[in-house]
C-alpha positions in Angstrom: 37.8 81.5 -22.3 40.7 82.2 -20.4 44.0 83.8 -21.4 47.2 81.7 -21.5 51.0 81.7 -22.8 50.0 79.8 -25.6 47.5 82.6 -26.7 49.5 84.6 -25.8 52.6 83.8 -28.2 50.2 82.9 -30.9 49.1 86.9 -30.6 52.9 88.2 -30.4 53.6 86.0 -33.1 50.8 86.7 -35.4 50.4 83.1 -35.9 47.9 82.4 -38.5 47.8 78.6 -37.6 45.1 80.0 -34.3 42.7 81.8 -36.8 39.6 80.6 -36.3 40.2 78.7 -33.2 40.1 81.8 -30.9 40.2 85.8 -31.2 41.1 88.6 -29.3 39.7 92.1 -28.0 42.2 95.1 -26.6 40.2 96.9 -23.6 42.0 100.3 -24.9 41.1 100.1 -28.2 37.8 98.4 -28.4 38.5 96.3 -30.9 38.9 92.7 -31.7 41.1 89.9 -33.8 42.2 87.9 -35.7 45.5 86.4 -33.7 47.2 86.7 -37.2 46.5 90.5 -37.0 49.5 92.5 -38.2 48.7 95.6 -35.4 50.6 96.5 -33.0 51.1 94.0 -30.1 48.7 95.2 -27.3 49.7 95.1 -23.6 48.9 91.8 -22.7 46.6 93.3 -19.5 44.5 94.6 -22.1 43.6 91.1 -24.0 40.2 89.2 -23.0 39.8 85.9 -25.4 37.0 85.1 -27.2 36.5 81.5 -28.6 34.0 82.6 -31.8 33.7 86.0 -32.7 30.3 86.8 -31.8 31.5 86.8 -28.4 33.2 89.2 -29.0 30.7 91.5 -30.4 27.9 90.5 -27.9 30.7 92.0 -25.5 31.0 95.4 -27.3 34.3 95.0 -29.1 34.1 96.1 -32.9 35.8 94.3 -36.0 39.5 95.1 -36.8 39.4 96.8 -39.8 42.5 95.4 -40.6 42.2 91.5 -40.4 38.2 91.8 -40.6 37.7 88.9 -37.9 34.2 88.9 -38.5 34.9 87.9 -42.1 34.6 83.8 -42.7 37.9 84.0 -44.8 41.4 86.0 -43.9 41.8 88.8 -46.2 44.8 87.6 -47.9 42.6 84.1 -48.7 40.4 86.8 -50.5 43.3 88.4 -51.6 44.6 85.5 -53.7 41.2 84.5 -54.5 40.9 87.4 -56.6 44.1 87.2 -57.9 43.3 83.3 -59.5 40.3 84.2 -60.5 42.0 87.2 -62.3 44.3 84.9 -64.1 42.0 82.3 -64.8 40.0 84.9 -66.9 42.5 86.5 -68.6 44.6 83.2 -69.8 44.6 84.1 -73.5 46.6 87.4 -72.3 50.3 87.4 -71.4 51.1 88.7 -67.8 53.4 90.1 -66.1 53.8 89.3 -62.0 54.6 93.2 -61.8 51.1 94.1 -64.2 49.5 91.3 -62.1 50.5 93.4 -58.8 49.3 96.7 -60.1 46.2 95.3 -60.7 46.0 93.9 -57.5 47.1 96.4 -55.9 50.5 95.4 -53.8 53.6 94.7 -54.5 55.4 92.2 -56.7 56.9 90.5 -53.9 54.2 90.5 -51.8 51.8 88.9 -54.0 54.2 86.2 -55.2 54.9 85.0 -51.4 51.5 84.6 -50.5 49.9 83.1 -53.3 52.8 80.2 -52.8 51.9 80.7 -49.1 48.0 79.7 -49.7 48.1 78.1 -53.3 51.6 75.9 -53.2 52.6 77.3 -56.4 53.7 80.9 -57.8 51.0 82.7 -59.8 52.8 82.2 -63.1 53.0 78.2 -62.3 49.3 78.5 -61.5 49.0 80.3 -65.0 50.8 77.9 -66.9 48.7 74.6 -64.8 45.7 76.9 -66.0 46.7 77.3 -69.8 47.3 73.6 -70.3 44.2 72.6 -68.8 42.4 74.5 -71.3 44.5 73.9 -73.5 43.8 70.3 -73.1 39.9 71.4 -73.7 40.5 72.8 -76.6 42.1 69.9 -78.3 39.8 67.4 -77.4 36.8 69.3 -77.7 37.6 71.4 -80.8 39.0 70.6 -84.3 41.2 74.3 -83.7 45.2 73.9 -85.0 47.9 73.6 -82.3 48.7 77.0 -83.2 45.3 78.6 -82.4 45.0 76.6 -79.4 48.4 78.2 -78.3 46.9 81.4 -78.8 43.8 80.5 -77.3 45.9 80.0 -74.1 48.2 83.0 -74.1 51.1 81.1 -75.7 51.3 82.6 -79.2 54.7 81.1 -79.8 53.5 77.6 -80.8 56.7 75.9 -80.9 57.3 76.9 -77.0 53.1 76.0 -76.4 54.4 72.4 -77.5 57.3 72.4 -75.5 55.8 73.6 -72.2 52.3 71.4 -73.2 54.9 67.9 -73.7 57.2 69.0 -70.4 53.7 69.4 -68.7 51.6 66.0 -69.8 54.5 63.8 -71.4 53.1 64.0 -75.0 52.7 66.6 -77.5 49.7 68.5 -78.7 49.1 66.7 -81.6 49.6 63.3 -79.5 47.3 64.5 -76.7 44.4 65.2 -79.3 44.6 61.6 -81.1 44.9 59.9 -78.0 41.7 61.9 -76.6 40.0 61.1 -80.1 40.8 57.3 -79.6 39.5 57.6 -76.0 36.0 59.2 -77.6 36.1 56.6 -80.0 36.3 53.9 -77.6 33.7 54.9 -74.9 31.2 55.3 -78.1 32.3 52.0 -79.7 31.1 50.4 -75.6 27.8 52.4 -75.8 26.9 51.3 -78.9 27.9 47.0 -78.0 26.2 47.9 -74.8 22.9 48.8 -76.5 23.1 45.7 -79.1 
């Protein structure tokens, strides 16, 4: 694969759009990748392109420790992996973005920009989508009040649960549950004509 000015600008740039579709190894360093690495630009004399990454090993370059090109997902894909899976678990507790961080390790800011970057919303949007999902769960699938449901999702306050819960899906909780009992009620009403 040969080296052009499109490569090349990707590499300067640190364009993340060219991961995956080619990688890079720096003669001086011995090392390859990612062209969304955040190392120091490398004299472009020094760059041999690589289209898969095994190339790039089968010619003796090692994996950037940095960008881990010889990882199938970037490390900030991981990253905010984690970080989803974190809240996910851990609905029922309030969070911070600044206790999220420290237990992610990075900063505030850096954490909010790229879980928008990879995820389209902040982490707390993807907190609150999370909470009334289960929420939703819950009053369907359990005879729990509002207010323990509220609790249940990390909303304790069950007068702002029922104001997020009705901004969020246009009814309120106690709506949403005799609408999903009248939905139940329904499909078992056809199952049962159905078997007549």
């Amino acid at each position: 694969m040969e080296m052009n000015e499109e490569y090349w600008q990707a590499i300067v740039r640190c364009d993340a759009s060219y991961d995956g579709r080619f990688y890079y190894g720096v003669a001086s360093t011995g090392i390859f990748c990612r062209p969304s690495c955040r190392s120091r630009t490398p004299a472009e004399k020094n760059v041999t392109v690589f289209r898969e990454f095994e190339e790039a090993l089968a010619a003796g370059y090692r994996p950037c420790k940095r960008c881990k090109p010889d990882e199938l997902t970037a490390p900030s894909e991981a990253w905010v992996a984690a970080m989803a899976e974190l809240i996910e678990q851990r609905l029922s507790e309030p969070f911070t973005l600044d206790t999220l961080a420290e237990r992610m390790h990075g900063s505030p800011y850096h954490l909010q920009r790229m879980f928008k970057h990879l995820r389209g919303v902040t982490p707390a949007q993807y907190a609150q989508e999370k909470r009334i999902e289960r929420a939703k769960q819950l009053l369907s699938g359990t005879g729990m009040t509002v207010a323990a449901v509220a609790a249940q999702v990390g909303m304790p306050n069950s007068a702002h649960f029922a104001t997020v819960f009705a901004a969020k899906t246009g009814v309120t909780p106690t709506q949403y549950r005799r609408q999903s009992i009248a939905a139940q009620e329904d499909t078992t009403d056809e199952r049962i004509e159905s078997k007549a």
